[in-house]
C-alpha positions as CSV (number, residue, x, y, z in Angstrom):
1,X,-20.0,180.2,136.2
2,X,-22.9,181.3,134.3
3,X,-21.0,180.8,130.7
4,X,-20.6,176.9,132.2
5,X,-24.2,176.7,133.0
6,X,-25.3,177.3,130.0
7,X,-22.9,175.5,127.6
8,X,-23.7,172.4,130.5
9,X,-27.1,172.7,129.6
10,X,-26.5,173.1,125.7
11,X,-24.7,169.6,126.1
12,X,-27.6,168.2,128.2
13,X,-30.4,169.1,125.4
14,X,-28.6,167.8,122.5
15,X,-27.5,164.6,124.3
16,X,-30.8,164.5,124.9
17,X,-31.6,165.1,121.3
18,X,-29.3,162.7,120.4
19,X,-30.4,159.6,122.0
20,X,-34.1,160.7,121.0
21,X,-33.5,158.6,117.6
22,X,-33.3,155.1,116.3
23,X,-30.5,154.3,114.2
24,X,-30.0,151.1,111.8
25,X,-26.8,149.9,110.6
26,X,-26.1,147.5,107.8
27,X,-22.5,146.4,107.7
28,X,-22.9,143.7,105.6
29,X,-21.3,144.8,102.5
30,X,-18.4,144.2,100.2
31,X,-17.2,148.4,100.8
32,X,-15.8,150.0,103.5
33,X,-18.3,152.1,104.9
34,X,-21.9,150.5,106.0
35,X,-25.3,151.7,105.4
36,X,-26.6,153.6,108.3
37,X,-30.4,155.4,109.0
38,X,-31.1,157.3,112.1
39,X,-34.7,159.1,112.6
40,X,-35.6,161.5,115.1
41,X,-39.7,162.4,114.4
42,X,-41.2,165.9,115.6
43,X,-44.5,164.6,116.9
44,X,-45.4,168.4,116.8
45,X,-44.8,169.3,113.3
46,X,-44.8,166.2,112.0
47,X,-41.2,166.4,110.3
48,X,-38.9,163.1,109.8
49,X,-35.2,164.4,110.8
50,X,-33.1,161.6,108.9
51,X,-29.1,160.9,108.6
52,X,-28.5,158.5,106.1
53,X,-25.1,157.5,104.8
54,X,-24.2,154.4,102.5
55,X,-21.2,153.5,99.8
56,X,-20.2,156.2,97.1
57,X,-19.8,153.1,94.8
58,X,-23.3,152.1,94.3
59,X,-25.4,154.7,92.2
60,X,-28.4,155.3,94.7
61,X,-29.4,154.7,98.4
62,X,-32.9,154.5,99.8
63,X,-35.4,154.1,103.2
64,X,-38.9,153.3,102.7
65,X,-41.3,153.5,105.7
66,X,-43.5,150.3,105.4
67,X,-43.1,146.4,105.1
68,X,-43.3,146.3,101.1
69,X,-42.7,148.7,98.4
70,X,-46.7,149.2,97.7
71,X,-47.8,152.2,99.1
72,X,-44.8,152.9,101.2
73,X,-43.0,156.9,101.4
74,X,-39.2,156.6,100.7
75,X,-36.3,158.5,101.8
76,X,-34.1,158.0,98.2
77,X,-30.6,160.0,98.3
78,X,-28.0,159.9,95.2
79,X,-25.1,162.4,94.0
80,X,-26.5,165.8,92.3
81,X,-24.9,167.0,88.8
82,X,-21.4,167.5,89.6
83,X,-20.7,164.4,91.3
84,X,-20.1,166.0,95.1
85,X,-23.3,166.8,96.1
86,X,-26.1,165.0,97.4
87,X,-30.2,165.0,96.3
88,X,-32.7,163.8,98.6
89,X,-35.9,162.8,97.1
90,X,-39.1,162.4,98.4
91,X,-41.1,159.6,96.6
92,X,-43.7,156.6,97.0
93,X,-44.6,153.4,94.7
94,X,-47.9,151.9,93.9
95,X,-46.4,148.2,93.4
96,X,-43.3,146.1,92.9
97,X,-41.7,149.3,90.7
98,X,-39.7,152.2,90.6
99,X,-41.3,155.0,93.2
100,X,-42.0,158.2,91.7
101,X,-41.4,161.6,93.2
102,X,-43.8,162.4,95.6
103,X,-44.7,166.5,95.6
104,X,-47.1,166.6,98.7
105,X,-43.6,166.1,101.0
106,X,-40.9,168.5,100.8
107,X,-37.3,168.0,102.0
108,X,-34.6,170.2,102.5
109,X,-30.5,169.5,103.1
110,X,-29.8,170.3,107.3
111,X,-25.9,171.8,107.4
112,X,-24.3,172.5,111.0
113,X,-20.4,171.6,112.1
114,X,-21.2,168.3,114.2
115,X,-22.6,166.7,111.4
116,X,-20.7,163.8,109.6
117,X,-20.3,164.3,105.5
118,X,-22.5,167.6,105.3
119,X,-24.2,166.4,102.6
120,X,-21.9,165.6,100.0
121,X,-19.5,162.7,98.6
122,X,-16.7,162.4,100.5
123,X,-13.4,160.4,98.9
124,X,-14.8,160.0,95.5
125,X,-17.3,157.4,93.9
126,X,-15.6,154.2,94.3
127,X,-15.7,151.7,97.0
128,X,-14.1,153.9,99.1
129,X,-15.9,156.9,99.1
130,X,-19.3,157.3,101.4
131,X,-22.4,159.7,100.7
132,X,-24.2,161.2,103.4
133,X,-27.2,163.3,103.5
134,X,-28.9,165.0,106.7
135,X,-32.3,166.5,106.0
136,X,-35.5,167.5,107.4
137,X,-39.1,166.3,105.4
138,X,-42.1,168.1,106.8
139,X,-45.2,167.1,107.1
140,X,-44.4,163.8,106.2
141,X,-45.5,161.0,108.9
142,X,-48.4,160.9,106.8
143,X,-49.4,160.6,102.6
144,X,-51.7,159.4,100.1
145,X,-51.1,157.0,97.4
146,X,-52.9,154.5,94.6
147,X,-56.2,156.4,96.6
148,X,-55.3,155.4,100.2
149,X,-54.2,157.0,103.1
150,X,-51.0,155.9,104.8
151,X,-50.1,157.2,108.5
152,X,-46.5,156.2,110.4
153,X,-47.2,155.1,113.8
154,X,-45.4,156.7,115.9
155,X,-46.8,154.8,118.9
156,X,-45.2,151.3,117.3
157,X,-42.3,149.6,118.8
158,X,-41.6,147.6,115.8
159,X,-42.2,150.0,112.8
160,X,-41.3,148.0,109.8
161,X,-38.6,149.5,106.9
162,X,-37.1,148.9,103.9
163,X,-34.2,149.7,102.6
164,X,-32.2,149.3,99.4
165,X,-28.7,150.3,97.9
166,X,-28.7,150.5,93.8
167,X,-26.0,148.9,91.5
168,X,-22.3,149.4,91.5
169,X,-20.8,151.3,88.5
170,X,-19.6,147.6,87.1
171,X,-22.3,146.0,87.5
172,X,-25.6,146.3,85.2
173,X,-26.9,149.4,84.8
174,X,-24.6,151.2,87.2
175,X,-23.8,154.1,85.8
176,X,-23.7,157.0,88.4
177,X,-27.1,159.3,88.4
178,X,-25.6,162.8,88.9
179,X,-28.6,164.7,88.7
180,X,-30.6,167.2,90.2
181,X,-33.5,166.1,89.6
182,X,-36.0,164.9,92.2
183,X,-37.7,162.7,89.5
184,X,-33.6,161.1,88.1
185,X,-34.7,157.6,87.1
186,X,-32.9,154.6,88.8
187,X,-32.0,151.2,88.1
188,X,-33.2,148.1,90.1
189,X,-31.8,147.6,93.5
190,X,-28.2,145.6,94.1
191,X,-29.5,145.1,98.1
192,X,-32.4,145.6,99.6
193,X,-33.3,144.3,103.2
194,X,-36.1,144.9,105.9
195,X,-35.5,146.1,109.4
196,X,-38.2,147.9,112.5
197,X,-37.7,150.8,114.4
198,X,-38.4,151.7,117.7
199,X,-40.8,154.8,117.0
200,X,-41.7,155.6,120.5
201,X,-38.2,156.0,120.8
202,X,-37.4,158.0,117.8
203,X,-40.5,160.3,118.7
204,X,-40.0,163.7,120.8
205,X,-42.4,166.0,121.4
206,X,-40.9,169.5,119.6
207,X,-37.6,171.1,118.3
208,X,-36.3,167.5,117.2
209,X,-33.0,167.8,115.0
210,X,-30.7,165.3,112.8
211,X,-29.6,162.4,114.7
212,X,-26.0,162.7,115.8
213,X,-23.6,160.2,115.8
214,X,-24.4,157.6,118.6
215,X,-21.4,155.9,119.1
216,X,-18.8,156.1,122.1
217,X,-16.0,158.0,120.4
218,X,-19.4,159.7,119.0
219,X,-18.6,160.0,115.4
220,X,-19.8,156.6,114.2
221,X,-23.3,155.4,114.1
222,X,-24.4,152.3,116.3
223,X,-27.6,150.3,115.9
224,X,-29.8,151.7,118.5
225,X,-33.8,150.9,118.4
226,X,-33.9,149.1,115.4
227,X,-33.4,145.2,114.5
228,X,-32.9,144.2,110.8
229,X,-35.2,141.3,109.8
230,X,-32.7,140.5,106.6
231,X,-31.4,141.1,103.8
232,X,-30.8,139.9,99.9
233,X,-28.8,140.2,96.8
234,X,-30.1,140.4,93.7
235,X,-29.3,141.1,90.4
236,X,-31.9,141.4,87.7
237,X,-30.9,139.2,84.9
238,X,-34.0,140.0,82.6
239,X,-32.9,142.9,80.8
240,X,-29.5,141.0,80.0
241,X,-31.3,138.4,78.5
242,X,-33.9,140.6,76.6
243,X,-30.4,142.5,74.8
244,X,-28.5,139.3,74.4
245,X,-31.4,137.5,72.7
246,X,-32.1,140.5,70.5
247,X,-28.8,141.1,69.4
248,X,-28.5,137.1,68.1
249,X,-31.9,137.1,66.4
250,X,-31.0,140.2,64.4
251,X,-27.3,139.6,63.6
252,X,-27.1,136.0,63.6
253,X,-30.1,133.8,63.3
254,X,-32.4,136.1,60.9
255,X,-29.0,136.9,58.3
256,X,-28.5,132.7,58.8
257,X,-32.2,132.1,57.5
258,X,-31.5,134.3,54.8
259,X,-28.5,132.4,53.5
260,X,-30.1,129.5,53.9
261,X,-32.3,130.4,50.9
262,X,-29.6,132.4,48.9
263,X,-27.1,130.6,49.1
264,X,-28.5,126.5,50.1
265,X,-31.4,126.8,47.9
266,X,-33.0,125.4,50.8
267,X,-36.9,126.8,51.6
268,X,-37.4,124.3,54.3
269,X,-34.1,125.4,56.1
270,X,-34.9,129.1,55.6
271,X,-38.4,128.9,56.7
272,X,-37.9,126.7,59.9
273,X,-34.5,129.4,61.1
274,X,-36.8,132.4,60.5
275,X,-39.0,130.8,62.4
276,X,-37.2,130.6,65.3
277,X,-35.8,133.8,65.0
278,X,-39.3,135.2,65.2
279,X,-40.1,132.8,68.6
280,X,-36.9,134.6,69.8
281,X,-37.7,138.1,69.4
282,X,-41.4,137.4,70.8
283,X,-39.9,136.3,74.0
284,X,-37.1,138.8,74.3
285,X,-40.3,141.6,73.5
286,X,-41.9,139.6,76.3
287,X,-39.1,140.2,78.7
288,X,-38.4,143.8,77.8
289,X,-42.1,144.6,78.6
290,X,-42.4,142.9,82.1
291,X,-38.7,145.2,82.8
292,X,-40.2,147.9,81.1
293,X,-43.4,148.2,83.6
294,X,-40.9,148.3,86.2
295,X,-39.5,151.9,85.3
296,X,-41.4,155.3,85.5
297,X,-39.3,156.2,81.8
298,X,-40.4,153.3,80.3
299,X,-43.8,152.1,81.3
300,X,-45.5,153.8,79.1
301,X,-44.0,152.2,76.1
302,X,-43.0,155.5,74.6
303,X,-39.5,155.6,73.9
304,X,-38.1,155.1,70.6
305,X,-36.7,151.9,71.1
306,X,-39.7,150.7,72.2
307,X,-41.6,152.0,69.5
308,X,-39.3,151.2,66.9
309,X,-39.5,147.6,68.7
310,X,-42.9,147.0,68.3
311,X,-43.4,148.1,64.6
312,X,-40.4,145.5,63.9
313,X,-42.2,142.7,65.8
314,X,-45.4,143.8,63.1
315,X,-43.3,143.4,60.2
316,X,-41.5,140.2,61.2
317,X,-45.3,138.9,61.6
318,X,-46.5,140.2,58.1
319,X,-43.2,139.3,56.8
320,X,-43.9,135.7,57.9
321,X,-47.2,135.6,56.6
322,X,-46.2,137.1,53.0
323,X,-43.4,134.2,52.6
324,X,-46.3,132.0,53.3
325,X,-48.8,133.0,50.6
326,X,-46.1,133.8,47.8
327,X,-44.5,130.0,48.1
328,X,-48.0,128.5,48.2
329,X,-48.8,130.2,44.8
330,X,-45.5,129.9,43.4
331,X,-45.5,126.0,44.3
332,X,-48.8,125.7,42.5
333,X,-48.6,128.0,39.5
334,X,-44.8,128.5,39.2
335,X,-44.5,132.0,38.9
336,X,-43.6,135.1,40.7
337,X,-46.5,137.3,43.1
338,X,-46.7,141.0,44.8
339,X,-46.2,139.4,48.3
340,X,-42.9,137.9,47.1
341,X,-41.6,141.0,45.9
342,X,-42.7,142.4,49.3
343,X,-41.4,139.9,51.2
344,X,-37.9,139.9,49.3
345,X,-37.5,143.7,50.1
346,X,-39.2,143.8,53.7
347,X,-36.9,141.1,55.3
348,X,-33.7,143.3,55.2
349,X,-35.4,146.3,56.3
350,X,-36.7,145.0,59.0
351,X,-33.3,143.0,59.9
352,X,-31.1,146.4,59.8
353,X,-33.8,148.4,61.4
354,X,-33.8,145.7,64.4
355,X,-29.9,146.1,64.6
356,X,-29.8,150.1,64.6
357,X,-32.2,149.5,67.6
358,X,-29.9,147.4,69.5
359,X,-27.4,150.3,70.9
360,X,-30.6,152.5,70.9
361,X,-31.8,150.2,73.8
362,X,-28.5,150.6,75.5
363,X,-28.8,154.6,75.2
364,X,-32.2,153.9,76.6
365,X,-31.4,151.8,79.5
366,X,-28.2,153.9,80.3
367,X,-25.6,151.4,79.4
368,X,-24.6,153.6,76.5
369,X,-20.9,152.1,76.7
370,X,-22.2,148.4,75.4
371,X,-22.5,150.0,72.0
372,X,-19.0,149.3,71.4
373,X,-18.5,145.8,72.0
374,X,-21.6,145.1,70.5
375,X,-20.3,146.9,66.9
376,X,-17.4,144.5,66.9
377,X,-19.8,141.5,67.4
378,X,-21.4,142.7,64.6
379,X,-18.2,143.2,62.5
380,X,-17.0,139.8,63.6
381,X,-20.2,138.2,62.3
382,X,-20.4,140.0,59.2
383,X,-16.6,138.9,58.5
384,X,-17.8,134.7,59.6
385,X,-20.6,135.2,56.8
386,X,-18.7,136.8,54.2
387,X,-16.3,133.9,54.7
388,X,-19.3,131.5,54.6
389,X,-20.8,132.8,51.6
390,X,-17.1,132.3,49.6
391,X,-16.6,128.8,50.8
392,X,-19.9,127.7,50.1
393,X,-19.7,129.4,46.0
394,X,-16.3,127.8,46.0
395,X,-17.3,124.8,46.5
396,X,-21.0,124.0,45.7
397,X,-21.6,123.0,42.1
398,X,-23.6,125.5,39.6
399,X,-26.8,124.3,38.1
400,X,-26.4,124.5,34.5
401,X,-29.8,126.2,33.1
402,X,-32.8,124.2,32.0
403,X,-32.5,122.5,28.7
404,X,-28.9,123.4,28.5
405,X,-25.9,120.1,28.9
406,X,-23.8,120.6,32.0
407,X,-20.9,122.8,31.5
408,X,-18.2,119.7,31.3
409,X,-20.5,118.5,28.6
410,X,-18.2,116.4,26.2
411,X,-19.8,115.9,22.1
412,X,-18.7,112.1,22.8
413,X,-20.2,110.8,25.9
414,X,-23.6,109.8,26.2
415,X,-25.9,111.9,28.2
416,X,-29.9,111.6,28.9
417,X,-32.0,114.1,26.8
418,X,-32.4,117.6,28.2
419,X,-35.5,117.9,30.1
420,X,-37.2,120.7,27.6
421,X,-37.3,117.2,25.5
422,X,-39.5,115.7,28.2
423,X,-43.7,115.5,27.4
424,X,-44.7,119.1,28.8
425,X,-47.5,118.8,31.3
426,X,-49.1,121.6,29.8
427,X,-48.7,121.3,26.4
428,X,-51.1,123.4,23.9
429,X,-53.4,121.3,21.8
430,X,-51.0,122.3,18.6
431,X,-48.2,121.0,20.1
432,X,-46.4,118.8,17.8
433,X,-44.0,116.0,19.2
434,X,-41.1,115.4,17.7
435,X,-40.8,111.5,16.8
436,X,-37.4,109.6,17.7
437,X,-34.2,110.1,15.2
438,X,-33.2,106.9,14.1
439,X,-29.5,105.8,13.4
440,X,-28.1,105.6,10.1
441,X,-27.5,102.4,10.1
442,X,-31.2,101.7,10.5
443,X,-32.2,104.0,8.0
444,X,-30.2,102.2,5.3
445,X,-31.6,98.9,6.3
446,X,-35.3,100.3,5.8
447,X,-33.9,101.7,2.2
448,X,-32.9,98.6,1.5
């Protein structure tokens, strides 16, 4: 009778436990298994008991505590190195970017037997598989960030969240994280959405634990406490656009301006496609900087491809300006200048530097596998320009040198005179001109 007592009275506190939480669930998702946050708060202690649970196939999941990114503490939980475990960190953001990980809160992984998942990945990573973490952060309903103080209230019926799932494996920038790092970099959100909490009724006073499930069959999570205030795709296109545009202005447009001269004999044409290759890359650079604030590996603008990026942008600028000085001198004193030697070695350079540093930038932003379709675009164009350049010698006609007849030059046609018979403009004052060869039959008129 005793024995009953007290298992009756086990069953009593952690009901009681149990429906000391508030739980969101987001069902609104092309996988099986919804996104699901339940808090229980230890007013005493100050530690946030969390269960959070969300779709193996994206690559991260993620709570913050506050209405906006800015100065809000997030829960963020992906998969640790060998693709089965799970890594909760702690972190914060100053602004519309990636949070950082936040050392002033500490969170440890919560295991018992009633818990769903046990913190791990359970049926794989794929649209069927569901990660799950239950942990305990201490000390965390308050922290400091940018230089201000930020407290939850836990007296607030409507606390408001965020929350935000990260990219799929197919989509852009998906790749799993599988690390075990509390700093692993991650890629823009796929979903992110708002919802409030019910804090006075996810507060108890002392020895709070990890929400259990609330449901009736009480293994599933039900929204208890909590109202989502919506929700939105998006997909950032801007780092699609800054590779695509790169990759034409390096193997299409600059290579084009080039033939253009080579091969057309056209300055005009060669100038004016240069040119816009050059507006190109200035907007693409554009683009890659606004993404690159948005990342804690790349807002510094110290990466390699970064690096290498810039000191390409200053030689397509100086490369510019040394075309422009060598073809006013050369139209004015008709001869060869240092900056056109420069500019006649520095344009390749610089166009097969740019094009090593396009799969660089896919190492760099994790999308290491677009380095092979982006090596047969290149082989392709290469192939439609060596095909280009044959037609185009095939068929144009050959100049013959000055002063020289044309190379069908027949003895008995009648031809102008060569122009190195023409009145030079810059004839020396002992020039001698040569006086006009009279027939024969004039000359024997004059003899006789």
């Amino acid at each position: 009778m005793a024995l009953f007592l007290v298992l009756s009275l086990v069953v009593a506190l952690a009901s009681v436990a149990s429906s000391s939480s508030a739980v969101f669930v987001f069902d609104d998702l092309p996988a099986i298994q919804p996104f699901v946050f339940a808090l229980t708060v230890d007013e005493a202690k100050k530690d946030l008991y969390i269960h959070m649970a969300g779709p193996a196939s994206n690559s991260w999941m993620g709570v913050g505590i506050g209405e906006k990114m800015a100065h809000s503490f997030f829960f963020v939980a992906y998969t640790g190195s060998g693709g089965t475990s799970m890594i909760l960190s702690p972190r914060v953001a100053t602004g519309q970017s990636e949070p950082f990980h936040y050392k002033q809160v500490s969170c440890e992984l919560v295991s018992a037997n009633d818990l769903q998942g046990n913190n791990s990945v359970s049926l794989g990573l794929g649209a069927d598989g569901i990660m799950s973490v239950d942990a305990v952060c201490h000390d965390a309903t308050s922290w400091t960030v940018g230089g201000k103080r930020q407290t939850l209230d836990l007296t607030n019926s409507a606390q408001p969240f965020i929350f935000a799932l990260g990219p799929g494996y197919s989509m852009h920038g998906g790749n799993f994280i599988q690390s075990d790092s509390l700093s692993a970099n991650l890629r823009r959100h796929y979903i992110h959405g708002h919802f409030t909490m019910d804090m006075k009724q996810a507060t108890v006073s002392e020895d709070a634990q990890v929400p259990r499930p609330n449901g009736p069959d009480n293994t599933s999570y039900i929204t208890s406490g909590a109202t989502s205030t919506g929700s939105k795709l998006q997909i950032d296109p801007a780092p699609i656009i800054h590779g695509f545009v790169m990759c034409v202005s390096f193997v299409v447009i600059f290579p084009l301006g080039a033939f253009a001269l080579r091969f057309l004999n056209s300055v005009r044409s060669h100038m004016a496609v240069q040119v816009l290759g050059l507006v190109m890359v200035c907007m693409a650079l554009a683009g890659g900087s606004v993404v690159s604030v948005q990342y804690n590996k790349s807002k510094h603008f110290r990466s390699p491809h970064q690096v290498i990026g810039i000191l390409v942008l200053i030689a397509l600028f100086a490369q510019l300006g040394l075309g422009i000085i060598h073809h006013r001198i050369y139209k004015k004193q008709h001869r060869g200048t240092p900056m056109g030697r420069i500019h006649h070695f520095l344009g390749p350079s610089v166009i097969a530097i740019g094009i090593i540093n396009v799969p660089v930038g896919f190492m760099f932003a994790g999308n290491a596998r677009l380095s092979l379709p982006f090596f047969f675009f290149f082989l392709v164009v290469v192939l439609c320009f060596a095909l280009l350049r044959f037609f185009v010698g095939r068929f144009r006609k050959p100049k013959p040198p000055v002063g020289m007849p044309p190379t069908a030059y027949v003895y008995s046609q009648t031809a102008d005179a060569p122009p190195a018979y023409s009145p030079s403009r810059n004839r020396a004052a002992n020039d001698v001109q040569l006086m006009p060869v009279a027939s024969p039959e004039s000359q024997s008129r004059r003899m006789a």
